[in-house]
N, C-alpha and C positions, 0 to 999 in steps of 0.2 A: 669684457663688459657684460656680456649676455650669460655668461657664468653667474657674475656677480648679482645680477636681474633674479636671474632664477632661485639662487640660492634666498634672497630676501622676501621674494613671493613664497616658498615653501616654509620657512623655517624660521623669520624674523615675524612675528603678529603684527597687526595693525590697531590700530585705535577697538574697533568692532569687537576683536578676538580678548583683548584686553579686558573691557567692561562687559563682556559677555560670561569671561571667565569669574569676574566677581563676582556678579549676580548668581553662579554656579554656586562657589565657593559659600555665598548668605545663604541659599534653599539649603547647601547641607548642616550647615552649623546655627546662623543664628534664627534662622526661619522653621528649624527643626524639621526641613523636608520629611524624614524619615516615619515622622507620627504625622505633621498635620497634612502631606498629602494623602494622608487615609482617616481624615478626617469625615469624610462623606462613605458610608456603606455598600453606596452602587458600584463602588469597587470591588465589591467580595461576589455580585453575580456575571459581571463583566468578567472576571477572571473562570470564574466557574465553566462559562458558557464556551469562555474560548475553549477550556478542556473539552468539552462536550465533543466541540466541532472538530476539533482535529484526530480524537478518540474515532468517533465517526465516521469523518470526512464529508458530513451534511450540516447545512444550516437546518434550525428547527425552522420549523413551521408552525408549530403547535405551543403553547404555554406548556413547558414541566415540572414548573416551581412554589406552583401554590397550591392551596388546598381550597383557598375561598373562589378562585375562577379558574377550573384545571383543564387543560385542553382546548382551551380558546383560540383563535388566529392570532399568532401572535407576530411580529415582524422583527427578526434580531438583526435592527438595519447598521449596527456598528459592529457585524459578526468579525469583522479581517480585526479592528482594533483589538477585539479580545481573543484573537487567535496572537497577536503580537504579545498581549498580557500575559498569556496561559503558556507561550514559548519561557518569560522572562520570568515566571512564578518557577516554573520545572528547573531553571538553570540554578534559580537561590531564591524561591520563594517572594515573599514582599518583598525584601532588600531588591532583588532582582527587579521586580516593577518598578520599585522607587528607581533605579537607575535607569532602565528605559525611560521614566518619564523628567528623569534629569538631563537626558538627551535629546529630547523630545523640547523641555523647554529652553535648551543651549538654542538649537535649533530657531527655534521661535525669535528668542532676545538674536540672534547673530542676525538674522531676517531684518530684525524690524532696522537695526542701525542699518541694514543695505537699504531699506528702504526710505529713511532718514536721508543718505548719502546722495541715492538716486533723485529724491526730491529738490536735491539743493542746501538743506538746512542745515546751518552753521552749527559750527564744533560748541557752541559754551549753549545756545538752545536746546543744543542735542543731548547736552548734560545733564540740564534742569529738566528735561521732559524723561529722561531714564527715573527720575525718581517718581515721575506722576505716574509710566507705564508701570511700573514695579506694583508700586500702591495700589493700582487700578485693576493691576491680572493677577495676584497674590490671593484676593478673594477669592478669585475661579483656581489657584493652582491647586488642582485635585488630579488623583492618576484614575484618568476618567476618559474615553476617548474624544470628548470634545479639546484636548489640547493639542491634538493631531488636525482637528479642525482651524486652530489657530496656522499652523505652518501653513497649511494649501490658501486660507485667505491671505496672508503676508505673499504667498509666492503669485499669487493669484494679479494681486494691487502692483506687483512688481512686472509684471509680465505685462500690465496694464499701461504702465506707464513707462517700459519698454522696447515696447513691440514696433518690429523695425518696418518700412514700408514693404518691402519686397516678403513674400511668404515661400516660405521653406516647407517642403514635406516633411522633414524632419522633424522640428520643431512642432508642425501638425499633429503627427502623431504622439510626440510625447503630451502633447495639450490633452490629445484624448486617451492619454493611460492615464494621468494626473486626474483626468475625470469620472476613469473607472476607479482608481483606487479612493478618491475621494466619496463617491457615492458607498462605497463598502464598507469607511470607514467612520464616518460621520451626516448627519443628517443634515448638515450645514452646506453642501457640495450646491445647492442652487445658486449662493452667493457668488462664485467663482465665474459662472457666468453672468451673470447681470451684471457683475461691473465691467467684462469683457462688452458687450453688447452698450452698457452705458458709456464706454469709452470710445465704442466704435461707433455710435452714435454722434459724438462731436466732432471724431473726426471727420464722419463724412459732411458733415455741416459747415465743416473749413475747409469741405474739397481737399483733406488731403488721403494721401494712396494708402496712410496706414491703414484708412478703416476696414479696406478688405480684410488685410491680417487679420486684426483683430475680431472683425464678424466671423470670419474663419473657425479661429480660435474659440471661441465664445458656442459655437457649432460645433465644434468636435469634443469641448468640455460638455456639451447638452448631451451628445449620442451617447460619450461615454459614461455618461450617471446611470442610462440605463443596461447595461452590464453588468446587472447583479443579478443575484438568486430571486428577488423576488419581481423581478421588471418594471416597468409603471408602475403599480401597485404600491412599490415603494415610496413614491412620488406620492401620490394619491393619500396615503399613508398621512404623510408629512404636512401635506396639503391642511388635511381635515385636521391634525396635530395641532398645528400651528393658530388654527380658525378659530379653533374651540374655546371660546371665552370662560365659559363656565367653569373650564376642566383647567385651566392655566391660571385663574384666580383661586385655585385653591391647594398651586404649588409655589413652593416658598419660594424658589430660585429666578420663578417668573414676575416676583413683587419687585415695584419699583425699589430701589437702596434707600438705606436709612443715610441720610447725608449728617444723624446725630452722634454716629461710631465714630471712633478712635480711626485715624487715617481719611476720611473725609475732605478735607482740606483741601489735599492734593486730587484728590477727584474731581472735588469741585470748581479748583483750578483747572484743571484739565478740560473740563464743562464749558468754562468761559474762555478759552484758548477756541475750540473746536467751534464756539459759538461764532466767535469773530473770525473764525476762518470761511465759516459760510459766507458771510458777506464779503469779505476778504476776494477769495477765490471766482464767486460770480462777478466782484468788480475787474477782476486782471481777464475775463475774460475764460476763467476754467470752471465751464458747467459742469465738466464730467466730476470734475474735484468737490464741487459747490454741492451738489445733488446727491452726492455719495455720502458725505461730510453730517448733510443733512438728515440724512437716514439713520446714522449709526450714531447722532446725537440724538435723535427721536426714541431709537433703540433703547438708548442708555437712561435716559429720562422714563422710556416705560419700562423696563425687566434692566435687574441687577446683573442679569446674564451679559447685555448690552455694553455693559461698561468696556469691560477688558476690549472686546471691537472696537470701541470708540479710539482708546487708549494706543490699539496697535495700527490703528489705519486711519483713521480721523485726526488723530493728534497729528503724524508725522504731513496729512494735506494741509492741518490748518497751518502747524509752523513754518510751511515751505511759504505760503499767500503773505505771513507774516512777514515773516525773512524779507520777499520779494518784497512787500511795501515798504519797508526800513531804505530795503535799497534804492529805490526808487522816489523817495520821498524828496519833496525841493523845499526851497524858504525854511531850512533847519538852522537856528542860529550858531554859529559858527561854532561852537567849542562841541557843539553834538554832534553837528556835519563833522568833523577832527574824528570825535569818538568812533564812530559811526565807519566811516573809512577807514580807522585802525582796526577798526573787528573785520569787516569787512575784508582787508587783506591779510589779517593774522590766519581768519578763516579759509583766505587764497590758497596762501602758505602752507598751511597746516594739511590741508586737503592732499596739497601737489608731492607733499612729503608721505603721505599716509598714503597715496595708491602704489608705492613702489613696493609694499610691504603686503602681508596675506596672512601667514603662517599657515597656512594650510596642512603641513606635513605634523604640524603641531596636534591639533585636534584630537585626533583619538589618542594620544598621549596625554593631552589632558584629561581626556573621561575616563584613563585607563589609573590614572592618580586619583581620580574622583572615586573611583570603584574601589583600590585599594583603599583610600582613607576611610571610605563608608564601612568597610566590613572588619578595619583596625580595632585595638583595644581603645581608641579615643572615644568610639562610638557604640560604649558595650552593650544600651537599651535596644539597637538596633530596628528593624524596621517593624513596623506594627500598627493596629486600628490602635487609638489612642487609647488609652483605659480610664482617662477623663472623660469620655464619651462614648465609650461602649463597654459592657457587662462584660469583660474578660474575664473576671473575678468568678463570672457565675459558670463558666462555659464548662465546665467537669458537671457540675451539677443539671443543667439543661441537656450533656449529652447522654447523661444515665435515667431521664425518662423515655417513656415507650416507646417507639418508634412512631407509633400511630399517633402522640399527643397531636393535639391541635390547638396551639399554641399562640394566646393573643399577643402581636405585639402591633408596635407604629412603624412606619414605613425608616424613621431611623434606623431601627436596628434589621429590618427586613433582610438586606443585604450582607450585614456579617453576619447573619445568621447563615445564609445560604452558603457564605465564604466560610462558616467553621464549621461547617458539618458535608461539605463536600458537595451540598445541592440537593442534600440525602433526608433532610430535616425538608419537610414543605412549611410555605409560611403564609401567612394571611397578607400581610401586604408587603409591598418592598416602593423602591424608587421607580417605580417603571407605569409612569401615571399616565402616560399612552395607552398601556396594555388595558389598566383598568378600569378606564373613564371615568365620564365626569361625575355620573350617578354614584356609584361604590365612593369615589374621594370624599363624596357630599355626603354620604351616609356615613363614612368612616368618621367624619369629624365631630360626629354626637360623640365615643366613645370615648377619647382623649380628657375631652371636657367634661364628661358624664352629662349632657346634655338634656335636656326635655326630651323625652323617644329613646332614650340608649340603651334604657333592659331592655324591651324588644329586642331592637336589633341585634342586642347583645346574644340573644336566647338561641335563635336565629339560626347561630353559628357552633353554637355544642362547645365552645371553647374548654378545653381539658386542665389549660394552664394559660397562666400569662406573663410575660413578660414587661411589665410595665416601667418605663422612663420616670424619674422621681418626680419630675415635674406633673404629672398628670394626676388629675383628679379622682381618676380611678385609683388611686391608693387610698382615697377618705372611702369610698363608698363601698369597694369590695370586701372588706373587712366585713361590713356591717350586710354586706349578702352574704358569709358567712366563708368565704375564700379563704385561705388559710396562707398565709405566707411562709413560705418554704427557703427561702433563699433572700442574699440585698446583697450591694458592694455600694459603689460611690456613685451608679449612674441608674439603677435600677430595682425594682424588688419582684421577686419571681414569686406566683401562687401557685395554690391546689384548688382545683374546683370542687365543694363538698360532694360527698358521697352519696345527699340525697339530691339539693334543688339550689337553685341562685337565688330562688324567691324566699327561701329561709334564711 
């Protein structure tokens, strides 16, 4: 019998491993993982940088990527992520990233059902709510290391709702490697603790023995954040990041979501699920849940960033508060009271049959089918920045001038720039709106639009050539300053700066 046990935990999957696998199977084929997770450019410096550091064997300190602010302090506070990037670029390039971070989101989606399971929430909820998470973090699937930040919060809310009374060294210590490699890898590593410290807050409020644990815990994820290259300072960093109103309203990914796009629906679903879970959860008595709940529906209402959190740890508290009131509920007229109890033991059933299973031994056998079908003849465009969205077209052209050009472009293309030309090409802006502040962002945004003030600041900068996005205004106007266009494809037009003046 314990044969038999084993065998079905290693090598027969479970519910989890099953719909974890689909979701795999859509990022490669119908989601077209391979181009749109390099839809965003801060992948092309991310990958560069890891080179950098492991070339070296130093984290920078310094900016060495631009020409418009070179040498500045800079903080490469997701340096380990892009050491992971720049491992999986060397083994096969983008395809190679694209597969780490198709691992990366197995990872995630196999989390979030443990943490569905862990909450209580029934098999046909947990169906309907895979379509709303998918919908909700598909926006953010980018190979970017904030998706490595997604794992540690799922395992974070799981450790949370967990964590057993008695405290173990063991389990201690890995608390505080999980908080060193979180702080190295993402800038998100504060959340991990505040929901420890908010959990151990209730439960010392109910007098029970977990909350040591979990204060514990929540402590030794704090220590280990600071175990990086740059100490506090990181913190600090992040701190004044995060504050900066000025400098975050005039980044796209921190604007509230358009709930007017295609797929909306299901967010907004997901919105009023999370909503009714707040009230939900404060009435059963789960402040940790209710206050958590609360934050990361506030999140998502303010920055498009927010969402996908809501999605992977707000949905699965508010459907458990949900769940629990269904079950709970009296004076239900009879034939729903029927219903209601048949879900309710279907979903017994189903459960008690589902933990005897794992497949665990399966796993990298699946990613190892994943990797071959990616690099088969089914998949010949293979992995790449999209060329509906970035000047591929032009990149022979852009790499046969000077060395020394200084080259206008927008913070789009910043990054594959830095990623096609090896770091080696400097560039005026890129995605790293930290680095730059709020003043430069605010100044940069006359140019795009050819704004009231943009020859100035345009003059400013000596720019030799530019790279210009079709959608921007500087196509009417540099013409008529006498700029010569050199180059186009589908997403861009490349100039020459005249030989005499911009003001002719």
């Amino acid at each position: 019998m314990k044969e038999v046990s084993w065998v079905r935990r290693w090598f027969i999957p479970d519910i989890a491993f099953l719909l974890t696998t689909i979701i795999l199977l859509y990022c490669l084929t119908s989601f077209n993982g391979m181009q749109m997770l390099f839809r965003d450019s801060d992948t092309g410096w991310h990958i560069r940088n890891g080179e950098v550091v492991l070339a070296t064997a130093q984290v920078p300190h310094t900016e060495p990527y631009s020409f418009s602010k070179p040498g500045g302090a800079w903080f490469a506070w997701e340096w380990l992520a892009d050491c992971s990037m720049a491992i999986a670029h060397q083994w096969d390039g983008l395809r190679g990233v694209y597969f780490l971070y198709l691992a990366v989101l197995g990872a995630v989606t196999w989390l979030w059902f443990q943490l569905m399971w862990t909450l209580g929430v029934w098999f046909i909820p947990t169906c309907l709510a895979t379509w709303i998470m998918l919908t909700a973090c598909n926006i953010h699937w980018l190979a970017r290391p904030h998706l490595y930040g997604w794992v540690f919060l799922l395992l974070a809310a799981l450790a949370a709702e967990r964590g057993p009374e008695k405290l173990k060294w063991t389990h201690l210590s890995g608390v505080f490697l999980l908080g060193v490699l979180w702080a190295n890898i993402h800038g998100s590593f504060f959340l991990g603790a505040a929901i420890l410290y908010l959990y151990a807050g209730e439960a010392f409020l109910r007098l029970q023995a977990r909350w040591k644990t979990l204060a514990a815990w929540a402590t030794a994820a704090t220590l280990g954040s600071f175990v990086n290259p740059y100490g506090w300072h990181v913190h600090e960093h992040i701190v004044r990041y995060l504050s900066d109103k000025e400098l975050l309203s005039h980044v796209g990914e921190f604007q509230s979501f358009n709930f007017f796009v295609d797929g909306a629906e299901a967010i907004t679903l997901g919105m009023v699920m999370v909503g009714a879970g707040i009230a939900l959860n404060c009435m059963q008595g789960h402040w940790a849940r209710g206050i958590l709940c609360t934050v990361l529906f506030a999140g998502a209402l303010r920055s498009a960033r927010g969402i996908p959190l809501m999605a992977l740890v707000g949905l699965p508290l508010a459907l458990s508060a949900i769940c629990q009131a269904i079950a709970e509920a009296r004076d239900l007229p009879e034939r729903i009271a029927k219903l209601r109890d048949s879900m309710l033991q279907y979903n017994t059933n189903l459960r008690n049959f589902d933990r005897n299973f794992k497949g665990y031994a399966l796993m990298p056998v699946v990613l190892v089918l994943l990797v071959l079908a990616g690099r088969s003849a089914l998949f010949p465009q293979g992995a790449g920045f999209p060329v509906d969205v970035f000047p591929e077209k032009l990149a022979a052209q852009i790499a046969a001038l000077p060395a020394d050009a200084r080259i206008f472009t927008s913070d789009r293309f910043g990054g594959w720039i830095l990623y096609r030309y090896a770091g080696q090409r400097k560039v005026f802006f890129d995605g790293r709106s930290d680095y730059y502040g709020a003043k430069f962002s605010k100044d940069y945004l006359l140019l795009p639009e050819a704004r009231p003030g943009w020859e100035p600041y345009w003059k400013q900068w000596n720019f030799t050539h530019a790279l210009v996005p079709k959608d921007n205004a500087l196509n009417e106007v540099l013409p008529l300053k006498g700029w010569r266009q050199i180059g186009k494809d589908d997403t861009a037009l490349l100039y020459e700066k005249p030989s005499n003046s911009i003001t002719h």
